[in-house]
C-alpha positions in Angstrom: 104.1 -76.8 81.2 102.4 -73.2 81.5 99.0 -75.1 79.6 99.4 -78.0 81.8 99.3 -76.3 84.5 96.5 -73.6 83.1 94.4 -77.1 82.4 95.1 -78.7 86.0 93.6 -75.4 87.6 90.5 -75.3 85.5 89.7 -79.4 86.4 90.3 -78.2 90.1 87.7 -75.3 89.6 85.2 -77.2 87.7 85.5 -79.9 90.5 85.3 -77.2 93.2 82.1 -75.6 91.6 80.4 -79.2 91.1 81.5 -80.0 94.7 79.5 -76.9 96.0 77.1 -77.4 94.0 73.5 -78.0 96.1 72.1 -81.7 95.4 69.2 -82.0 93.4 66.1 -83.3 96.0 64.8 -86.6 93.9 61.0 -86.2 93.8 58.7 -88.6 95.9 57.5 -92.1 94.1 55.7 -92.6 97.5 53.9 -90.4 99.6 51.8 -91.2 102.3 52.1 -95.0 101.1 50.4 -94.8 98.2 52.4 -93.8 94.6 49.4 -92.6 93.3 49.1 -89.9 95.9 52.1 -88.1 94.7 50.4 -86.4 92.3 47.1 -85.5 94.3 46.8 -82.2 95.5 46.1 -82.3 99.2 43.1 -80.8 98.9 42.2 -83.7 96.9 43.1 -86.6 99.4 40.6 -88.1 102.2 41.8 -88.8 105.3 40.9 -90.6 108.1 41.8 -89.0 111.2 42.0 -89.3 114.8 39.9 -87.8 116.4 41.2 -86.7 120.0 44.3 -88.6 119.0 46.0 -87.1 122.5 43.5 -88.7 124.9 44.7 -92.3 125.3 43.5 -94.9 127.3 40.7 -97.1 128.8 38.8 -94.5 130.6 35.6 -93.9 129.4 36.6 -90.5 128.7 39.8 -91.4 126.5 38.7 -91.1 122.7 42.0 -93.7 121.4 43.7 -97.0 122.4 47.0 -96.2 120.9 49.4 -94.0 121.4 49.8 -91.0 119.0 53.2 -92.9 117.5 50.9 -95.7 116.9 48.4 -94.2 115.5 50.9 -92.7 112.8 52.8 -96.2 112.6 49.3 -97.5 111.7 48.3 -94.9 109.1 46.6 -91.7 110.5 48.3 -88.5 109.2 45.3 -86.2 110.5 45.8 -85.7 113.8 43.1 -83.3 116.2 43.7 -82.7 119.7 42.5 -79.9 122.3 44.9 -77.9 124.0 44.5 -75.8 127.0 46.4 -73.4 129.6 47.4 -74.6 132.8 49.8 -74.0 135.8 50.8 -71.5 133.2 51.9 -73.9 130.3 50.2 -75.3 127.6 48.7 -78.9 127.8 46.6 -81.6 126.2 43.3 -81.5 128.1 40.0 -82.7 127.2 37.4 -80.2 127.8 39.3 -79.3 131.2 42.9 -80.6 132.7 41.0 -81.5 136.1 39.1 -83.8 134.1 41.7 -85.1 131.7 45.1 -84.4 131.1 47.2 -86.1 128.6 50.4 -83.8 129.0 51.9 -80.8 128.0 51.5 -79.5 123.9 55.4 -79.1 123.4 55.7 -83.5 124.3 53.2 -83.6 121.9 54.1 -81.8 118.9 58.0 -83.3 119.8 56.3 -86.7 119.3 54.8 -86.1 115.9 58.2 -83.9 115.1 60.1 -87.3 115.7 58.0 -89.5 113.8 58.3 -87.1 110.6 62.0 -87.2 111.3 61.7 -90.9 110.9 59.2 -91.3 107.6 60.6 -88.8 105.0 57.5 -89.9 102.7 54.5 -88.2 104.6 52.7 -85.4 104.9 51.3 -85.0 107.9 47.9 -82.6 109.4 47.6 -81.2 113.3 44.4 -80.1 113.8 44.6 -77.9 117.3 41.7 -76.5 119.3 42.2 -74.0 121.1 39.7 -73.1 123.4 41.4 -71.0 125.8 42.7 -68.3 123.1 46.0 -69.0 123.9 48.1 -66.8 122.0 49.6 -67.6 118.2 53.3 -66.6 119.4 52.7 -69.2 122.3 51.9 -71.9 119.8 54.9 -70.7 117.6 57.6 -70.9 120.4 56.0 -74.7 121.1 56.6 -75.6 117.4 60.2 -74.0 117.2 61.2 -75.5 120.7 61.4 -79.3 119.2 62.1 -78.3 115.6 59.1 -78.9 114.2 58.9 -75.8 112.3 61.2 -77.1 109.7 58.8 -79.1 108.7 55.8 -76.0 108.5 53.7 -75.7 105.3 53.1 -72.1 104.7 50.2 -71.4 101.8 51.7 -69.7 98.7 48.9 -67.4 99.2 49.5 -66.1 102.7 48.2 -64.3 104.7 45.5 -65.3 102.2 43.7 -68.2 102.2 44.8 -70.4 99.7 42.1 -71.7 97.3 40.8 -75.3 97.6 42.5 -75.9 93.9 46.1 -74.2 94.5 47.2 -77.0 96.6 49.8 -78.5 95.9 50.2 -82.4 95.6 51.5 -84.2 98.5 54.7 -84.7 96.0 55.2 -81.3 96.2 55.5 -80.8 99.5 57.2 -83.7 100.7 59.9 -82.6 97.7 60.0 -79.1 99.4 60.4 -80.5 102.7 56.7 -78.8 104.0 55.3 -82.5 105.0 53.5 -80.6 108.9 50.3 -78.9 108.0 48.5 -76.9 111.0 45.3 -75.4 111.7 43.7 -74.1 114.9 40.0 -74.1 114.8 40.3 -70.5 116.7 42.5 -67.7 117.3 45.0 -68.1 114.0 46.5 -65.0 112.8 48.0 -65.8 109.6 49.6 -62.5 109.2 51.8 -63.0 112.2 52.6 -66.8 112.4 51.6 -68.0 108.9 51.9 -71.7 109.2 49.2 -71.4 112.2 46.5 -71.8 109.4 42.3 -70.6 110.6 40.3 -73.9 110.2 37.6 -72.5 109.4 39.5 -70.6 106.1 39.7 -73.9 104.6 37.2 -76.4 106.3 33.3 -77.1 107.4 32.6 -79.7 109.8 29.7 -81.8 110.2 27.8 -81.9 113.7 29.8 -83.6 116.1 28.8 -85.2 119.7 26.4 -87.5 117.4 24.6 -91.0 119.5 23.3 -91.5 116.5 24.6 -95.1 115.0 23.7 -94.5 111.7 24.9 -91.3 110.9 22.5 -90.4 108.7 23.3 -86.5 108.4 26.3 -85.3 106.7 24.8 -81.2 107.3 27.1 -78.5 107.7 27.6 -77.6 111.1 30.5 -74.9 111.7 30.8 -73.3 108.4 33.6 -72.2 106.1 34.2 -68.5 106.5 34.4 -67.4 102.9 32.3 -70.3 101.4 29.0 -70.6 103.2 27.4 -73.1 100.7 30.7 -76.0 101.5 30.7 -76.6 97.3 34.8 -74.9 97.1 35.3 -75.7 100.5 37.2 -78.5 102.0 35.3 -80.1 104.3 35.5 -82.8 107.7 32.9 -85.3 108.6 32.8 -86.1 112.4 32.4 -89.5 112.4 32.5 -90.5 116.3 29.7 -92.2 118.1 28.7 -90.8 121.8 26.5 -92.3 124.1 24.9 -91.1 127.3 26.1 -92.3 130.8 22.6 -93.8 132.4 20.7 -91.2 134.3 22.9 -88.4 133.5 23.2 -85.4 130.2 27.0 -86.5 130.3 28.4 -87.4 126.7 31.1 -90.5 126.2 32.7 -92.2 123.5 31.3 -95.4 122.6 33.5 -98.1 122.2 31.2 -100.9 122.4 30.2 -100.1 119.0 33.4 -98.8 117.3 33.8 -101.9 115.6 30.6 -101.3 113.8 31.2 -97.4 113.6 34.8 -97.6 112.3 34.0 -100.1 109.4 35.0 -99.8 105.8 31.1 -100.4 105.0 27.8 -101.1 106.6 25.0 -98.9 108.3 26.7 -96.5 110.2 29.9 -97.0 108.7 32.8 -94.9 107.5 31.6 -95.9 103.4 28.2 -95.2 104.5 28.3 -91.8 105.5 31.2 -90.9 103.2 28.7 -91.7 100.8 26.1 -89.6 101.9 28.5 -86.7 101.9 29.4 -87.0 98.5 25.4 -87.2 97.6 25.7 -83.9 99.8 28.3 -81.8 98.8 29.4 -83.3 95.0 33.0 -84.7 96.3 34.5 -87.0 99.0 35.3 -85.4 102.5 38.3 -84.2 103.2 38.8 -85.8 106.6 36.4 -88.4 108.5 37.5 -88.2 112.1 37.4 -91.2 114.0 37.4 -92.6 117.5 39.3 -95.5 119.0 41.2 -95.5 115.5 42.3 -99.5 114.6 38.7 -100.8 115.6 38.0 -101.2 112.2 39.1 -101.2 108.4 40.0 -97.7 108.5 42.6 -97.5 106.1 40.5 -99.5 103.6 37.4 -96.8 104.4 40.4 -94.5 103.3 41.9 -96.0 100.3 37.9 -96.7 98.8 37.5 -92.6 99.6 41.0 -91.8 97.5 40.1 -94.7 94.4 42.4 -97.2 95.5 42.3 -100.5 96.4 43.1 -101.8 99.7 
């Protein structure tokens, strides 16, 4: 009876103990669609972005035609937007929030929050501009007012900038739950909110505001800090077509040719200038940031940039 009952306490103890137990999190066979991005570091994956993603609409002004749901329904997990203060809150504003005004940040980050809620497979990139300086604790209490920071990637390396080679893969991160990345091209203080990353730590950008249909340029613009030649930098490549207004100095998208602009290959093209950049700088970009995302083979412009097939 006595080892009966010695036995029947240690079954209840080992079940206890294995009950308790926290579940092992399966690694990722998918990650952003594709199984052989699992074992790509991020730093090693081209996206094809939305440029302006927030600004929606047919006004000449509006950079997208879908919403930002849409847009991540239809593939685009690098998402840039401009934020700017007003009536003492935080909105999505294009260059000012008399001039257009697509809501306030915290509906915007609450939208993306959802959506990564909803797809436990991707990683997904906020690029923020902040022109106004608003402050990082600002952008913090915005993130952690909708949940979203649950989702934050924080560099192993911080405050530090992480090298472009200690990325992890995308597997990594959607296994460690860290699928939001964030950077704000100005103003990030990595020491005090460290999932705020600086742009310009990690990134160059080509010249933007371009009415040139060929896009024969891939120069550096806006340089990485620390890497001034772009060859261990990561790097974006503005690939949005402007035009003039008749008579005026005033910039707009141009939508009449994004067909043309947003195709998988061609003059002008996505492939074309992708291809110049690697003749450039000695590796795919990072990030080509498009307008009026859905226009044209995007996501096979993306897939040829990564090595896969579309």
């Amino acid at each position: 009876m006595k080892l009966s009952l010695l036995r029947t306490i240690s079954l209840l103890a080992s079940f206890s103990s294995s009950a308790l137990a926290a579940p092992t999190q399966k690694r990722a066979t998918i990650c952003n669609g594709q199984a052989a991005l699992c074992d790509r570091k991020y730093s090693n994956v081209s996206f094809v972005g939305a440029h302006d993603s927030a600004f929606v609409g047919q006004l000449p002004t509006q950079n997208q035609l879908k919403s930002v749901s849409d847009q991540l329904n239809s593939g685009v997990r690098f998402l840039t937007a401009q934020t700017h203060s007003f009536l003492n809150s935080q909105y999505m504003c294009h260059t000012s929030c008399w001039e257009e005004n697509s809501g306030k940040v915290q509906a915007y980050v609450q939208t993306v929050k959802t959506w990564l809620d909803n797809n436990p497979n991707e990683v997904v990139t906020l690029l923020l501009t902040n022109g106004d300086k608003i402050a990082m604790s600002i952008f913090d209490s915005i993130f952690k007012a909708v949940g979203a920071d649950k989702y934050k990637f924080i560099p192993s390396t911080s405050p530090n900038p992480m090298p472009m080679d200690s990325w992890p893969t995308l597997g990594d991160m959607i296994t460690a739950g860290t699928r939001l990345v964030v950077f704000i091209d100005y103003g990030a203080d990595e020491k005090t909110v460290p999932y705020l990353l600086d742009e310009f730590n990690y990134f160059f950008e080509t010249p933007f505001d371009t009415t040139d249909p060929n896009f024969a340029q891939c120069t550096m613009d806006r340089q990485n800090k620390a890497d001034n030649d772009g060859k261990s930098s990561m790097y974006i490549v503005n690939h949005f077509l402007d035009m003039k207004i008749p008579a005026t100095s005033v910039l707009v998208p141009d939508r009449a040719d994004a067909g043309k602009t947003n195709a998988a290959t061609g003059t002008g093209s996505i492939g074309a200038q992708a291809d110049l950049c690697v003749g450039s700088w000695g590796k795919q970009p990072n990030v080509v940031l498009v307008d009026y995302f859905g226009q044209g083979q995007e996501m096979n412009a993306q897939n040829t940039m990564n090595g896969l097939s579309s």
